[in-house]
Backbone bond lengths (Angstrom), bond angles and torsions (degrees), N, CA, C in turn:
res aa  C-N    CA-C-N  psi(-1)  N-CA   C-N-CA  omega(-1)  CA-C   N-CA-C  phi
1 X - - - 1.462 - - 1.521 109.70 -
2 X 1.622 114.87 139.11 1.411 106.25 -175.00 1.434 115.28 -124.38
3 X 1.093 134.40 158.42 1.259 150.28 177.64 1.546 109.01 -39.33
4 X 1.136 138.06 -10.47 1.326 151.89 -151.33 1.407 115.83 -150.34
5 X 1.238 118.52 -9.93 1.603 129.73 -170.33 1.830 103.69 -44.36
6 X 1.392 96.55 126.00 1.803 87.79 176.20 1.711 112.74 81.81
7 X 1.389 116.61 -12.40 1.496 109.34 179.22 1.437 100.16 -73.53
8 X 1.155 109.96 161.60 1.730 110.95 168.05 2.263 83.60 -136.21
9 X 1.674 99.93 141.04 1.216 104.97 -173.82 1.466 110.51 -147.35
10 X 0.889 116.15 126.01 1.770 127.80 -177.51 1.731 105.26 -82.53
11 X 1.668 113.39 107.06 1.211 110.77 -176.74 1.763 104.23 -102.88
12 X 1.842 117.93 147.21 1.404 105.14 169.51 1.330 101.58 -102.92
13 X 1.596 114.70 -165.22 1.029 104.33 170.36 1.675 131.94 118.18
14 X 1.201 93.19 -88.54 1.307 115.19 173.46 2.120 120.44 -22.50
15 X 1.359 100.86 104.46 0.911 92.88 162.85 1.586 131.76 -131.59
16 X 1.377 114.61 -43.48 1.329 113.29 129.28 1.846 147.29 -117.60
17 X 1.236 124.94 -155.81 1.628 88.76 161.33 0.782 133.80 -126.87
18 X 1.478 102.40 61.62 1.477 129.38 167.16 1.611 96.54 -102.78
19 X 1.740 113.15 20.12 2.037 105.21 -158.64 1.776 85.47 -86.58
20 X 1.199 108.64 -172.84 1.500 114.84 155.86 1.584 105.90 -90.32
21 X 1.552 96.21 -27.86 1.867 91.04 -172.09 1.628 101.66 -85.36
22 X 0.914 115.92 -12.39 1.781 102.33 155.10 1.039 114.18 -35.50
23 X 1.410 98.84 -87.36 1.615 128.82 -162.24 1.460 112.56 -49.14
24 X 1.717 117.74 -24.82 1.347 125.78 152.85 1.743 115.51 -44.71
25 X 1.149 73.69 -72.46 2.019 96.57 -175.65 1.509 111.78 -39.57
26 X 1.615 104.99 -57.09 1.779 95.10 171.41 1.374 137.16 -49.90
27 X 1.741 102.56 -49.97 1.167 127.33 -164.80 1.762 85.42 -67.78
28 X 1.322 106.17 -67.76 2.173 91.36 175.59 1.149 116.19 -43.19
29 X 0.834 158.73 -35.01 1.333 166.78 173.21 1.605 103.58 -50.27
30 X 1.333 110.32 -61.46 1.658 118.42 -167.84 1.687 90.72 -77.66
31 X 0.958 116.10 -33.77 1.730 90.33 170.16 1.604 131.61 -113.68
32 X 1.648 91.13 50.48 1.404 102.70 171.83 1.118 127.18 107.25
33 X 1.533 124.17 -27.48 1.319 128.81 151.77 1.336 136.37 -18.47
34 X 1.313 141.20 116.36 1.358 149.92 133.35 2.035 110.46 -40.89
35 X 0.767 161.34 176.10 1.561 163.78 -137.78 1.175 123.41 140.31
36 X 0.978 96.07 130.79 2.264 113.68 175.46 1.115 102.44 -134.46
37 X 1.406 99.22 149.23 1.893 95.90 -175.68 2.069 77.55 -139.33
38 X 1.728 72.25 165.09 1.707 106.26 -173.05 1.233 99.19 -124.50
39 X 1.474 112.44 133.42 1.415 124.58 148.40 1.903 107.22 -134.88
40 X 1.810 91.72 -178.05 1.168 95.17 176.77 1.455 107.99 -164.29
41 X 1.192 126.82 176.00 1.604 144.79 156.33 1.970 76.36 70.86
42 X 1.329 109.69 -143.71 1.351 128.56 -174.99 1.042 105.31 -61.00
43 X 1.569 112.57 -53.12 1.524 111.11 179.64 1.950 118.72 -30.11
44 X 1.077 92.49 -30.79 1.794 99.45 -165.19 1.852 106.13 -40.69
45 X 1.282 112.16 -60.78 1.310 132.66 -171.62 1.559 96.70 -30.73
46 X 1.940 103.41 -77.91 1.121 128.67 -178.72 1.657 114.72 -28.56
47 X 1.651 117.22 -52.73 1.315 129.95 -165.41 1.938 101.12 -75.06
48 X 1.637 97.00 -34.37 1.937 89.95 -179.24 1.698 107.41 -62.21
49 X 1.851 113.89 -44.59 1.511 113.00 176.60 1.325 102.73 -57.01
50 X 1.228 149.48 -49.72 1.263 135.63 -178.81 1.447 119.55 -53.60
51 X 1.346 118.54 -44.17 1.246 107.53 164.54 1.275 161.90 -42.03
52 X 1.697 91.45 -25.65 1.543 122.74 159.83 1.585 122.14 -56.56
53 X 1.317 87.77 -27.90 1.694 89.82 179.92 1.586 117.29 -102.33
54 X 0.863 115.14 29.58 1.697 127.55 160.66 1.411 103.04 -92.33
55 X 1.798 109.60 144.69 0.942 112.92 -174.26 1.659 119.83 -52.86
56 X 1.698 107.51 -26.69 1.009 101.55 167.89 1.957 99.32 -148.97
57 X 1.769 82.44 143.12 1.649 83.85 -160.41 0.921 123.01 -82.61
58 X 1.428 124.16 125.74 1.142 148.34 -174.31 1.884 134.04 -66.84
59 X 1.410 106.14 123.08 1.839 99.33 178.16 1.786 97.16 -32.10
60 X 1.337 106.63 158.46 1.394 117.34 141.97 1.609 103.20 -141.89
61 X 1.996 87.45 133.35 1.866 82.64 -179.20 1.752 91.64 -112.37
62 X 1.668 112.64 176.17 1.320 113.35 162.56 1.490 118.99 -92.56
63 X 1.431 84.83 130.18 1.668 94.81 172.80 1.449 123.50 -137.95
64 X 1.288 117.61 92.29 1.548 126.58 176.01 1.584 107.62 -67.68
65 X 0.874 127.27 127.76 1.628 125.69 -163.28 1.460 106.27 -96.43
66 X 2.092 123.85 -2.56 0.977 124.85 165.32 1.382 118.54 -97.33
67 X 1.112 115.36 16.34 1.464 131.66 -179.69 1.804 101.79 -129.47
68 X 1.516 81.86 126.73 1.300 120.12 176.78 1.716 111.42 -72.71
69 X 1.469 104.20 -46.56 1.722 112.00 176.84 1.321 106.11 -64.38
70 X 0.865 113.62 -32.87 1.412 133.12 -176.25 2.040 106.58 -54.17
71 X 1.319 91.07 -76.98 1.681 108.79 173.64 1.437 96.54 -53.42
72 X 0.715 105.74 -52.21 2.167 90.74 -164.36 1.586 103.30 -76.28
73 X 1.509 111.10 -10.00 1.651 102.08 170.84 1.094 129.30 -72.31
74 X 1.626 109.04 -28.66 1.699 134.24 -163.18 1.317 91.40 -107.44
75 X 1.278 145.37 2.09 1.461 124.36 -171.86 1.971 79.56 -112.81
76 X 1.108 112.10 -38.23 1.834 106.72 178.25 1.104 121.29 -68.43
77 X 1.683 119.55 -16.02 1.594 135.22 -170.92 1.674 89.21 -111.44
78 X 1.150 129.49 16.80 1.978 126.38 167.27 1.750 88.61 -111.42
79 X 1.108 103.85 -55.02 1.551 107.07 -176.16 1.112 115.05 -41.67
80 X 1.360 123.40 -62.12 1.364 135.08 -155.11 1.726 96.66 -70.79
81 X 1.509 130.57 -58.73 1.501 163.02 175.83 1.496 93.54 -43.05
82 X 1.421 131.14 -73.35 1.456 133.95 -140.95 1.886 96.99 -125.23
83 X 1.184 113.67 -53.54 1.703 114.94 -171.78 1.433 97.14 89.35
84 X 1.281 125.34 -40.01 1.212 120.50 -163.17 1.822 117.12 -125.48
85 X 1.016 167.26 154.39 1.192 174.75 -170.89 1.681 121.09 -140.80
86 X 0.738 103.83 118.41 1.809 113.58 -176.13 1.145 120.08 -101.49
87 X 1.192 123.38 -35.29 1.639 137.53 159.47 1.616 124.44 163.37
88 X 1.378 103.15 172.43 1.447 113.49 -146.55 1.878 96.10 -134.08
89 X 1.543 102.73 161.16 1.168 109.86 170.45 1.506 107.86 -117.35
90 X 1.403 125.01 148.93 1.316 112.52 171.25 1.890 101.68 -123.11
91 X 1.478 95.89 125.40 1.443 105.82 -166.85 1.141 129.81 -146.43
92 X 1.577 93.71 54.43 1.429 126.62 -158.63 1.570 110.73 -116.22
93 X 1.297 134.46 138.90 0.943 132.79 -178.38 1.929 108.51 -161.86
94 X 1.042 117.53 155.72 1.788 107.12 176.69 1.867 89.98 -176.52
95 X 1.624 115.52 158.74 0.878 122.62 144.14 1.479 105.43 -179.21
96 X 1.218 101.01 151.35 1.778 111.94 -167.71 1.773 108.91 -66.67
97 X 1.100 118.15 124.98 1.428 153.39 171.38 1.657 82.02 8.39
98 X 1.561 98.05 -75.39 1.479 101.50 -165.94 1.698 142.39 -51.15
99 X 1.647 86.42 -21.44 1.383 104.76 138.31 1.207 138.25 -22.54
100 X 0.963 106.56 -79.16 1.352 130.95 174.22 2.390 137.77 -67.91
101 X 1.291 126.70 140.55 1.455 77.88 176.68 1.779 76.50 129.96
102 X 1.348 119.68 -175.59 1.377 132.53 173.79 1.982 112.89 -106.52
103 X 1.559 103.75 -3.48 1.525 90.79 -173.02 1.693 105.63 -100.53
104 X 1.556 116.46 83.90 1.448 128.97 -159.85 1.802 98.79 -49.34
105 X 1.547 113.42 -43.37 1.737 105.68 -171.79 1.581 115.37 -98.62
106 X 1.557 114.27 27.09 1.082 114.74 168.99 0.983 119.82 -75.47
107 X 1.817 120.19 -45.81 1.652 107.01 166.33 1.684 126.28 -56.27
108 X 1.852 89.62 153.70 1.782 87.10 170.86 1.464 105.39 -107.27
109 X 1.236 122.54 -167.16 1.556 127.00 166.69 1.442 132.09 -52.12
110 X 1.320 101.35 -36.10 1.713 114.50 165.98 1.556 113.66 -63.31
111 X 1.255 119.98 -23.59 1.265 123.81 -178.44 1.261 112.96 -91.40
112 X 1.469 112.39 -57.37 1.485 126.92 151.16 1.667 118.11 -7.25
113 X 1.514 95.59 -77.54 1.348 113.41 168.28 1.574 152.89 -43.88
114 X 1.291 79.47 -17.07 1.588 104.29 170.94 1.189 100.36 -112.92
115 X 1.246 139.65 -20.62 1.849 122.39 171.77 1.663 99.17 -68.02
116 X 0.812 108.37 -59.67 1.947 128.91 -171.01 1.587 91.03 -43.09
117 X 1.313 126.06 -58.53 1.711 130.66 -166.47 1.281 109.12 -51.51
118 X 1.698 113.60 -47.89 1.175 135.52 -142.74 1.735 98.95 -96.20
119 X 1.192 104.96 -46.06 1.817 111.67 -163.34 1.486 89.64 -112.24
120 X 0.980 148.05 -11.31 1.722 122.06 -170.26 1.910 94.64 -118.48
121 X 1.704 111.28 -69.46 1.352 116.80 -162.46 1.269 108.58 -46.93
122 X 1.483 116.78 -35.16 1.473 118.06 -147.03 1.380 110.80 -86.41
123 X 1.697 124.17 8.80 1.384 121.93 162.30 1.194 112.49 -86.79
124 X 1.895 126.48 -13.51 1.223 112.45 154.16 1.747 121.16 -73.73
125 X 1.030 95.51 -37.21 1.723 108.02 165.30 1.926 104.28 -27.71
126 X 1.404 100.29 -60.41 1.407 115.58 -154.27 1.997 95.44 -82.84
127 X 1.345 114.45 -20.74 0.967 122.76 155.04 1.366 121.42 -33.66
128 X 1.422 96.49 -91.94 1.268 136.53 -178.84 1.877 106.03 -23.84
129 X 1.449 108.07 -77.46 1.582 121.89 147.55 1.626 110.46 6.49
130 X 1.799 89.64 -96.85 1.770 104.57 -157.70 2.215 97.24 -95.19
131 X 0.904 141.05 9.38 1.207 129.45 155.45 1.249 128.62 -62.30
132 X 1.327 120.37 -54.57 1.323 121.02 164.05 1.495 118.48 -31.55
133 X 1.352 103.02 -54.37 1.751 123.70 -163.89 1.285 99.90 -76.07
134 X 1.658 148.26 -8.28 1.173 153.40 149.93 1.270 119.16 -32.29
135 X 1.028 132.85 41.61 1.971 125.64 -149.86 1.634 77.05 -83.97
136 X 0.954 150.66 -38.19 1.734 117.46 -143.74 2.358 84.43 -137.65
137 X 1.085 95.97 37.11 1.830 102.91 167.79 1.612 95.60 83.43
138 X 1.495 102.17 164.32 1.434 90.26 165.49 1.828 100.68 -173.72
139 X 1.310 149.27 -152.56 1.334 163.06 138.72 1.112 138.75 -88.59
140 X 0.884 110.15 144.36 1.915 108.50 -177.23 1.715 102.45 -141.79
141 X 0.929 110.25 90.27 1.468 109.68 170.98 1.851 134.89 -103.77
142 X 1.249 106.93 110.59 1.303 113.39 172.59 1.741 138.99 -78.74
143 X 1.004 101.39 104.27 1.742 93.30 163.64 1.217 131.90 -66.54
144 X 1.551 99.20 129.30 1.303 108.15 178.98 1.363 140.12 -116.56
145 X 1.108 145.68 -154.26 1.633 148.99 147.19 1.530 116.13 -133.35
146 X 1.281 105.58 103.00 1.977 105.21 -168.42 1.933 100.54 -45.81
147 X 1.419 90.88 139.06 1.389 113.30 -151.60 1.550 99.63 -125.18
148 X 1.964 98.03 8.08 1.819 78.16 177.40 1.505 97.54 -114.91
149 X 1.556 99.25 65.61 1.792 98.54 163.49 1.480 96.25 -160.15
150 X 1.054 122.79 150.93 1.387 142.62 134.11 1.374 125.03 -36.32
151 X 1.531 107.27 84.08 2.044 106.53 -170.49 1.602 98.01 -96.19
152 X 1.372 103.52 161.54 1.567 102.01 159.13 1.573 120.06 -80.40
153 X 1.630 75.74 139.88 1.994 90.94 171.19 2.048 91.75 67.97
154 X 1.273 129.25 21.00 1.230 89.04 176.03 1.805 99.91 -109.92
155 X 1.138 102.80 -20.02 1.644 101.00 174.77 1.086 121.35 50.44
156 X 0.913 143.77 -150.61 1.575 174.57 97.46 1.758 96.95 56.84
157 X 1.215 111.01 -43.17 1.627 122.46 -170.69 1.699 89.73 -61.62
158 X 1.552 95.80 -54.90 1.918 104.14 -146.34 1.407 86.33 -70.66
159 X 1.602 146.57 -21.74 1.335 133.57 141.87 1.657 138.25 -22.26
160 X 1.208 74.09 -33.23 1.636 93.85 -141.67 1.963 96.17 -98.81
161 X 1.687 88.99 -29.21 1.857 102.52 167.32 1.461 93.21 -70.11
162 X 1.630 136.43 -63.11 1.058 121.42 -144.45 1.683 102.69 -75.70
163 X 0.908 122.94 -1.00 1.773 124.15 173.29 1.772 97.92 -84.46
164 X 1.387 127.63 -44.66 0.848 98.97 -173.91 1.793 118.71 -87.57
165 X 1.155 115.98 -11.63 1.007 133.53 169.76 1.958 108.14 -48.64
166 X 1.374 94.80 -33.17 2.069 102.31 -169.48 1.509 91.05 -95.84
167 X 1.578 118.93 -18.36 1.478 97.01 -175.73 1.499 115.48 -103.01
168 X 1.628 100.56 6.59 1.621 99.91 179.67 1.425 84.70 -94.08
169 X 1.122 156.74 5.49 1.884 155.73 171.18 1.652 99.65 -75.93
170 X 1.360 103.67 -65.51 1.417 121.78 -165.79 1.655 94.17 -58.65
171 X 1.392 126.99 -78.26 1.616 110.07 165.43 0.657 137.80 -43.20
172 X 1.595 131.78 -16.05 1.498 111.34 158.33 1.555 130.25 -68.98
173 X 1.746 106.20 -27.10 1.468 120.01 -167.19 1.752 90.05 -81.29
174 X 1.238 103.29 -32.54 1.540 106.02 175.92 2.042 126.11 -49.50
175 X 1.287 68.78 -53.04 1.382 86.82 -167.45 1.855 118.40 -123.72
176 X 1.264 102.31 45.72 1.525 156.01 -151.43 1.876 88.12 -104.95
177 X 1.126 117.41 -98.59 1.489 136.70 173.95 1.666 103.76 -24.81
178 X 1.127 120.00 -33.82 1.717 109.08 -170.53 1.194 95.23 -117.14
179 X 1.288 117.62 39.09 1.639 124.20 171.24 1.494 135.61 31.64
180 X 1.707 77.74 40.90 1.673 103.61 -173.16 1.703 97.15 -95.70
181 X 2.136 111.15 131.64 1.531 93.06 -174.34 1.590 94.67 -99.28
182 X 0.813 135.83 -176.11 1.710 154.84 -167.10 1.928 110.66 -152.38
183 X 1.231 113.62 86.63 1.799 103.96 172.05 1.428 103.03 -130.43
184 X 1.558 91.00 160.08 2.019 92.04 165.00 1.895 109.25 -104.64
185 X 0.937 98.00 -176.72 1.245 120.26 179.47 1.410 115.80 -138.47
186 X 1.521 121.32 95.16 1.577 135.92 -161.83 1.985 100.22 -83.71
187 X 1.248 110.26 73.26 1.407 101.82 163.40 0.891 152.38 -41.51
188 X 1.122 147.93 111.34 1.935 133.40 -179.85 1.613 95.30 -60.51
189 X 1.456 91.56 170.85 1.800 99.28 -171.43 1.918 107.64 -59.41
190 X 0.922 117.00 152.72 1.509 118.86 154.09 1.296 125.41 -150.51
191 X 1.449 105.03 160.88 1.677 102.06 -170.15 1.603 131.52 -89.33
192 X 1.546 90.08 82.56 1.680 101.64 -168.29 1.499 108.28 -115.96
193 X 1.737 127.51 173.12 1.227 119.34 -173.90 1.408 114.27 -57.32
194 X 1.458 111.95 -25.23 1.707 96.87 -171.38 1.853 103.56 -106.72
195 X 1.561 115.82 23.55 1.413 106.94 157.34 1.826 91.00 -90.49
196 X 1.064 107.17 -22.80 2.029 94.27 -162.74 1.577 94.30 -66.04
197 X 1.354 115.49 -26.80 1.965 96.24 -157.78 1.489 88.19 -99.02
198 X 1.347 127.33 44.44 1.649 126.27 167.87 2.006 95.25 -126.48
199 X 1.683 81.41 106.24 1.368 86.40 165.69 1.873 124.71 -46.74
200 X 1.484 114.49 141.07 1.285 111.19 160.53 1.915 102.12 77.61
201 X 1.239 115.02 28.36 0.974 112.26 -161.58 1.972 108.81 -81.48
202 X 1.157 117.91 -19.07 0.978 131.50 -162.32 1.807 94.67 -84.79
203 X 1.225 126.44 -21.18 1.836 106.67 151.20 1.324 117.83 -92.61
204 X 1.508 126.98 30.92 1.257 115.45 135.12 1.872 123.05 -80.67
205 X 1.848 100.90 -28.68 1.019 95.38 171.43 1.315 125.06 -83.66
206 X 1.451 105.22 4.46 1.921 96.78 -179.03 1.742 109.29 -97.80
207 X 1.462 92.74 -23.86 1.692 97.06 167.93 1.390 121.47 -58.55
208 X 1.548 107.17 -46.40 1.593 111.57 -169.55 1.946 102.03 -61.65
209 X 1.451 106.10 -49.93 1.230 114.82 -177.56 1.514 121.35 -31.43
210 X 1.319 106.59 -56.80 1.350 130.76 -157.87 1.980 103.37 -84.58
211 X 1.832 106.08 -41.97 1.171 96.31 -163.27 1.722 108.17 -118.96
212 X 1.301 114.32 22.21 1.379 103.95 -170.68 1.643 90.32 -100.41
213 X 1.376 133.88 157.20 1.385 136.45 -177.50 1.076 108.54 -98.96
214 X 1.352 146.11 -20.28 1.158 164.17 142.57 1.605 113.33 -47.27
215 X 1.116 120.42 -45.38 1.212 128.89 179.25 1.657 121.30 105.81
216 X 0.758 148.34 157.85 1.960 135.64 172.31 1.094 107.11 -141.24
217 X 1.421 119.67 126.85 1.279 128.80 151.10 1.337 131.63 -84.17
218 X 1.425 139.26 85.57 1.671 137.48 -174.22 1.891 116.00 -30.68
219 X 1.562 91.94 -23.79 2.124 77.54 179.95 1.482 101.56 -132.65
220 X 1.584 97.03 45.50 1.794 105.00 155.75 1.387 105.34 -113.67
221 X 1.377 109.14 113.33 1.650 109.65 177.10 1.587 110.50 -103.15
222 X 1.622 124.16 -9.95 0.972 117.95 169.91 1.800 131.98 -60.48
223 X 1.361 117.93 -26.98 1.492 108.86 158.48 1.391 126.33 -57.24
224 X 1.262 105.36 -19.34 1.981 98.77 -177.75 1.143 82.46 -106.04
225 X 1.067 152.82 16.41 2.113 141.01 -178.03 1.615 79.22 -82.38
226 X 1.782 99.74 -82.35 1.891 109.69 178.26 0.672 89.24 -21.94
227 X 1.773 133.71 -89.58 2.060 95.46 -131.24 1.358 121.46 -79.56
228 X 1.573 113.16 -6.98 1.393 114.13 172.64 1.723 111.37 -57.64
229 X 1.534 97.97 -56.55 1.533 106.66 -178.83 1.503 118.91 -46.86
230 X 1.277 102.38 -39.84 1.659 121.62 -166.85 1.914 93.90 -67.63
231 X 1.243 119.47 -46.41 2.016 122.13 -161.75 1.714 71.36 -82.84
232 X 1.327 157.99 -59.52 1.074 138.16 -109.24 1.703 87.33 -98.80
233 X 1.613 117.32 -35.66 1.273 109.03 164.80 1.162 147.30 -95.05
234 X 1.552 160.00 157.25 1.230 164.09 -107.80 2.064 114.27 -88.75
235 X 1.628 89.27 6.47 1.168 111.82 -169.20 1.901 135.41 -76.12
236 X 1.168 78.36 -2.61 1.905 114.60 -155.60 1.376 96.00 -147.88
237 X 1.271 138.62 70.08 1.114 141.14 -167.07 1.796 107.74 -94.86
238 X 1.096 120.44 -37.71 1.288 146.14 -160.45 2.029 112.87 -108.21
239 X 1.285 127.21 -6.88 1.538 175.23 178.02 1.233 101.24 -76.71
240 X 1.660 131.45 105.82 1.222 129.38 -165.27 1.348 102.00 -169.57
241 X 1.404 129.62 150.97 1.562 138.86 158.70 1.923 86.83 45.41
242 X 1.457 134.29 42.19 1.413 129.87 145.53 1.098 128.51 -94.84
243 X 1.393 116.13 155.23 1.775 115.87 157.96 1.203 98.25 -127.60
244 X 1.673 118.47 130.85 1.414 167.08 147.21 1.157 123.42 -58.37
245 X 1.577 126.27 94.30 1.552 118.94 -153.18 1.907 71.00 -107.43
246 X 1.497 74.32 132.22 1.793 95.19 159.31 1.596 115.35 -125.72
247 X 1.209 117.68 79.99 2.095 113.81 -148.71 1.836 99.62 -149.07
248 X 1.395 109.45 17.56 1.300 114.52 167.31 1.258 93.39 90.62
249 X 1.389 136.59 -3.45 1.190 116.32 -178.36 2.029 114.76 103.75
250 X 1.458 96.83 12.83 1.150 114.55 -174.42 1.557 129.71 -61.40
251 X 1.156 98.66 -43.47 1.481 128.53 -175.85 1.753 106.80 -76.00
252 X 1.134 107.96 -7.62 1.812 103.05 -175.14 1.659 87.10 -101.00
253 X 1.347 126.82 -16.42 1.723 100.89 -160.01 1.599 101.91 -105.19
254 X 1.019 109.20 135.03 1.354 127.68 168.12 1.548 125.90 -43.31
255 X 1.281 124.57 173.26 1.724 108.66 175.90 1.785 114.54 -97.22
């Protein structure tokens, strides 16, 4: 019997399984989970081959998170499929090159604007979706990257975390009353497609190495699977508007 038995949960994300939202998706799966996965743009293709490799393979629907037709398609195709929704991962992130990198005032607003759409709004997006479908309470959990520091090369992104970081607060107090929970999940670095397109990425891995007390491994994705699995199930009942650093213990030590 698993921690999840009977949940049905809408995962994003997923692109290969090297994702973190893989390693979500399986591990729900092995304890009882029902699963849908989202892709979009090109990615889509990529996210259906991944699917094959869950223990058991999973729908994938499209979901562009800047499309509105989009959201009201997948929240009518959960309805119709499940009636009900238990919780979701949001595991979305994007921002244009320039974003990113050591030259902080190189981006303009157009660029800006699409990190913010892509990585902050779109957990109300993903809201919006599976809240309704909450009839009997449910989770919404986001991954994150702690966003209350100044990292290298992350710029514009680690902005763009700390917006969503204030809007997973605001949804929870929001959506608090229909006993819907809202948390993040503060990751240590890992080696997935969207750590490779972050310049300079390799002193996140020499930091974690050196300063987490726990220790970190970059291609263990199973510590952030747990605690995703763990907020996504009935386990954390009382667990709301938090972030959950799972990073070896990184974030408590000083410089």
């Amino acid at each position: 019997m698993g921690i999840l038995d009977g949940k049905n949960l809408l995962i994003t994300g997923v692109l290969t399984d090297a994702s973190l939202a893989f390693a979500v998706a399986r591990l729900a799966q092995e304890q009882g989970a029902e699963v849908i996965l989202t892709g979009a743009g090109r990615g889509l293709r990529l996210t259906e081959r991944t699917a094959r490799k869950l223990p058991v393979e999973a729908e994938v629907l499209e979901f562009d998170v800047t499309s509105a037709e989009q959201a009201e398609a997948l929240r009518d195709h959960l309805a119709d499929r499940w009636g009900r929704v238990d919780g979701a991962l949001h595991a979305i992130g994007f921002a244009p090159e320039v974003c990113l990198g050591e030259d902080f005032m190189a981006a303009q607003w157009s660029d800006v604007s699409v990190a913010m759409e892509i990585s902050a709004y779109s957990l109300k997006t993903v809201a919006e979706v599976v809240a309704p479908l909450m009839t009997e309470g449910g989770s919404i959990v986001g991954l994150d990257f702690d966003a209350r520091f100044a990292w290298p090369a992350y710029n514009w992104m680690g902005v763009a975390k700390a917006a969503l970081e204030s809007a997973s607060r605001y949804l929870a107090r929001s959506l608090g009353p229909d006993g819907v929970r809202v948390n993040m999940v503060a990751a240590g670095p890992i080696r997935t497609i969207a750590a490779k397109s972050i310049p300079g990425f390799a002193e996140f891995e020499d930091a974690w190495e050196h300063r987490a007390p726990l220790g970190w491994n970059v291609n263990d994705t199973e510590p952030v699977a747990r605690a995703c699995v763990a907020l996504l199930s009935d386990w954390f009942p009382a667990t709301t508007g938090s972030m959950i650093h799972v990073d070896g213990g990184y974030h408590a030590i000083g410089a």
